[in-house]
Phi, psi and omega in degrees: 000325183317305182223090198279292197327296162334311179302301196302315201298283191327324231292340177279355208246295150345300169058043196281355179256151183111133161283349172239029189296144187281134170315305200241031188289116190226039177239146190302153197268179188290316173317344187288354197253011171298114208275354184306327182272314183275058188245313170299172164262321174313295186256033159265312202287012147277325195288345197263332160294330194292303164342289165315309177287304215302327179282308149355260148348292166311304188283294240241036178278313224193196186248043177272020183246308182290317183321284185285335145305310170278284206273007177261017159282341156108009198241043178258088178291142197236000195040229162287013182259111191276338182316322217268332154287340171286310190317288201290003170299331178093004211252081200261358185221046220238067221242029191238330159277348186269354211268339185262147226110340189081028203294329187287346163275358163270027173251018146304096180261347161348290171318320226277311209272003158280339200259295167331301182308314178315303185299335178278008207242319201268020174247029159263321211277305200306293172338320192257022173241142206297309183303356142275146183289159179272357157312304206266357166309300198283338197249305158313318220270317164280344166292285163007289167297329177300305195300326171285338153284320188273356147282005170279308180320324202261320167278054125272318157305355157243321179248032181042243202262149203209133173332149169223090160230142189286320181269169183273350222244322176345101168242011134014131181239080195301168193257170168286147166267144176295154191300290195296314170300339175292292164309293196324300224290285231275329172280332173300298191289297148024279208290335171319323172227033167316309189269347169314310165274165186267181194270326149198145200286151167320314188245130200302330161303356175235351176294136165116279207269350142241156197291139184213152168322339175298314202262328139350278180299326156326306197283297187299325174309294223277338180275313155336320200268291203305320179291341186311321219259001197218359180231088204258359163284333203221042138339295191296312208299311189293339177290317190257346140313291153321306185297321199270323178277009173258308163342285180293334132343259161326281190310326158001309195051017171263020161236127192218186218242126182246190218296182155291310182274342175263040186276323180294331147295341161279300197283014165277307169133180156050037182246163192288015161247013183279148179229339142192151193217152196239140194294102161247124181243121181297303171308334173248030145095007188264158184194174185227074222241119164074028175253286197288147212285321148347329202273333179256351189248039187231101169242192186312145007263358191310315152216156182344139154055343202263117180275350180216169169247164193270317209212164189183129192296163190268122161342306159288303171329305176324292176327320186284276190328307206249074191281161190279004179296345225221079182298159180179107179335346204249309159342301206284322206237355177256012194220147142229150195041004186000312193272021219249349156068031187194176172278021171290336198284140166245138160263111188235021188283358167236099182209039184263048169319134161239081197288130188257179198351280173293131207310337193243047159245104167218201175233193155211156197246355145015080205276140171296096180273110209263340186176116207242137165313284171352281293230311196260338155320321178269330169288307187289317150300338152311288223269026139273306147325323179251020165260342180093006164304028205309332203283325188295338207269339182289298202308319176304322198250343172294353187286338200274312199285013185253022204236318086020332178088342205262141181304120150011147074038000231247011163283186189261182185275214194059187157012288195272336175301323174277037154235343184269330189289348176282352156233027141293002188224036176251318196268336182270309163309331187339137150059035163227020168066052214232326196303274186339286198318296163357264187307310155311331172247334169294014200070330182307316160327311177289005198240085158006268216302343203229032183174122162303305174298022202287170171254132183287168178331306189283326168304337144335278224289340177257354159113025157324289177319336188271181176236133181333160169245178192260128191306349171306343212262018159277321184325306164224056182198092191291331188284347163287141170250161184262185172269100200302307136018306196266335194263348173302000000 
């Protein structure tokens, strides 16, 4: 209901009825210019939720932050769920195993770019309204932007390069931009409003779930790694970037790693490790029922009547990540039976239950989380590891791993040190919709040994890695291509 009013303004901007609706049509309806709406700080913080909700929305159509994150490296038990087998099968354009769930609607993009449009239409709108100080003017106008860089950020890790647009009024039937030009803009617009925000709000109720530097600097590590893996000419630059933004992280000191034995308070949300996360509460109606990777990986008693889990990692993986010489707390405390190879096993690291009326009704209260501290302390040790900084890049991963309970580090560099940091963070991450991204931008995707689902060079090389786009989206834009890789 929240946000209705919004929808009415947008909704013509949109084009969401229809069959002939223009794909990438982003221009604003007239009524946007109405001043009845752009008059308050009350309906810029509607307009600014709505920013946040449109992605919301989107990511929590289906299960796309797990499927193509987690289950499509294949180390995924899917049981009867053929959708989840299609994924790690590759088998993606597929769309009659792909249709439960919505799974068959990401090769839709459409939505992403009403979430853009939103954003192009209110950083025209936030500036000409009176009723802000040019303190909160300055403060709307980067959040806006961040949200519209991590959704560039975030379809650019799916389908590789994508339109780009920027103005509100654009109706252009722009061609896609390459994937590394897509990043410079999200880094650019980044560094641009970096100092606009604080690094984190007073109030513990905005940690998180509204954009703060933290998650500023996040959206640059993680965009800095990802182009890295794919513009190997300008690697160090990217590297040192990423390495310079975890840093600055840190030195904040507004963030911290909290206990271990407290994960259902990290992943409930809104915590000093949160860095940005999208809010779900059962009591304010968001829920993540058939999103989180939790919804298949549960059974009795956490919830009602289910005597089994539906789905489960599969035991040698575990094994590989979790070797059995190496204690380590988040085993002991994200797994039941973990080695048990069947659906007796639970994941239980997403377990924020909510049991509703009836015995087999339940939710998970879960926060979608997008960037976590622990997640980028280790991204910032990657990219010091390939700077040859090893002393700095060990003290970054020993902080995740003491925190974790698991022993020191202590091996030598090179190689093997930037392959264990590559499955601490297989291990701290595990079902958070990070792995697939990962294995993919490090190259490792191409490697057996480091992926069931792996891809060969050429299957790389030709756009293996993306997830179809849906052929609709030539209708009315003849200058798009599709990932021809899906078209074959």
């Amino acid at each position: 209901m929240k946000r209705i009013i919004y929808y009415c303004l947008i909704g013509s901007v949109l084009l969401a009825t229809g069959s002939c609706k223009k794909f990438l049509d982003v221009s604003p309806p007239d009524r946007m210019s109405d001043a009845a709406f752009w008059q308050t700080k009350g309906d810029v913080e509607s307009a600014i939720a709505n920013a946040y909700g449109f992605i919301f929305d989107i990511l929590t159509k289906g299960p796309y932050v797990p499927a193509n994150g987690d289950i499509r490296a294949g180390e995924f038990t899917a049981g009867s769920f053929d959708v989840f087998a299609a994924v790690a099968a590759q088998d993606l354009t597929n769309n009659s195993r792909l249709s439960r769930y919505n799974m068959k609607d990401l090769s839709d993009w459409y939505p992403f770019y009403q979430s853009i449009a939103a954003c192009n239409i209110d950083l025209v709108r936030v500036p000409d309204v009176k009723a802000l100080t040019p303190g909160e003017v300055k403060q709307y106008v980067a959040e806006l932007r961040f949200v519209r860089a991590f959704t560039y950020f975030y379809i650019s890790r799916i389908y590789g390069d994508v339109p780009l647009y920027v103005d509100a009024y654009d109706q252009r039937p722009l061609p896609r931009t390459p994937m590394v030009d897509v990043l410079k803009f999200c880094l650019a617009e980044m560094e641009a409003i970096k100092d606009d925000l604080p690094w984190q709000y007073d109030e513990p109720s905005k940690w998180g779930v509204r954009a703060a530097r933290g998650a500023v600097y996040a959206l640059i590590a993680n965009a800095n790694m990802w182009a890295a893996g794919f513009d190997k000419a300008n690697q160090q630059q990217y590297w040192q970037g990423a390495a310079a933004a975890i840093k600055a992280m840190e030195g904040s000191k507004a963030f911290d790693l909290l206990q271990i034995e407290d994960f259902r308070k990290i992943f409930k949300g809104r915590t000093k490790e949160s860095l940005f996360e999208f809010s779900v509460n059962a009591n304010y109606g968001t829920t993540t029922r058939y999103v989180s990777i939790g919804q298949w990986t549960l059974h009795s008693p956490l919830v009602l009547d289910y005597a089994t889990s539906d789905c489960y990692f599969d035991a040698e993986y575990l094994k590989k990540i979790f070797p059995s010489d190496m204690p380590d707390k988040r085993l002991d405390l994200w797994f039941f039976s973990p080695f048990a190879n069947n659906t007796s096993a639970m994941f239980v690291k997403y377990s924020n239950v909510v049991n509703m009326a009836t015995s087999t009704s339940w939710l998970l209260d879960d926060d979608l989380i997008m960037f976590r501290y622990s997640g980028e302390l280790l991204l910032g040790a990657e990219a010091l590891a390939n700077l040859n900084q090893d002393g700095e890049a060990i003290r970054l991963l020993n902080l995740v791993r003491a925190r974790a309970g698991a022993p020191a580090y202590s091996g030598t560099g090179n190689d093997a040190l930037k392959q264990f940091i590559f499955l601490e963070r297989q291990r701290e991450l595990i079902g958070e919709g990070v792995r697939w991204y990962d294995l993919v931008r490090t190259g490792r995707v191409t490697d057996p040994t480091q992926c069931k689902s792996f891809l060969t060079p050429e299957q790389f090389s030709h756009g293996g890695w993306t997830w179809p786009i849906d052929a609709k989206a030539r209708n009315f834009n003849p200058n798009i291509t599709l990932n021809t890789y899906w078209t074959k």
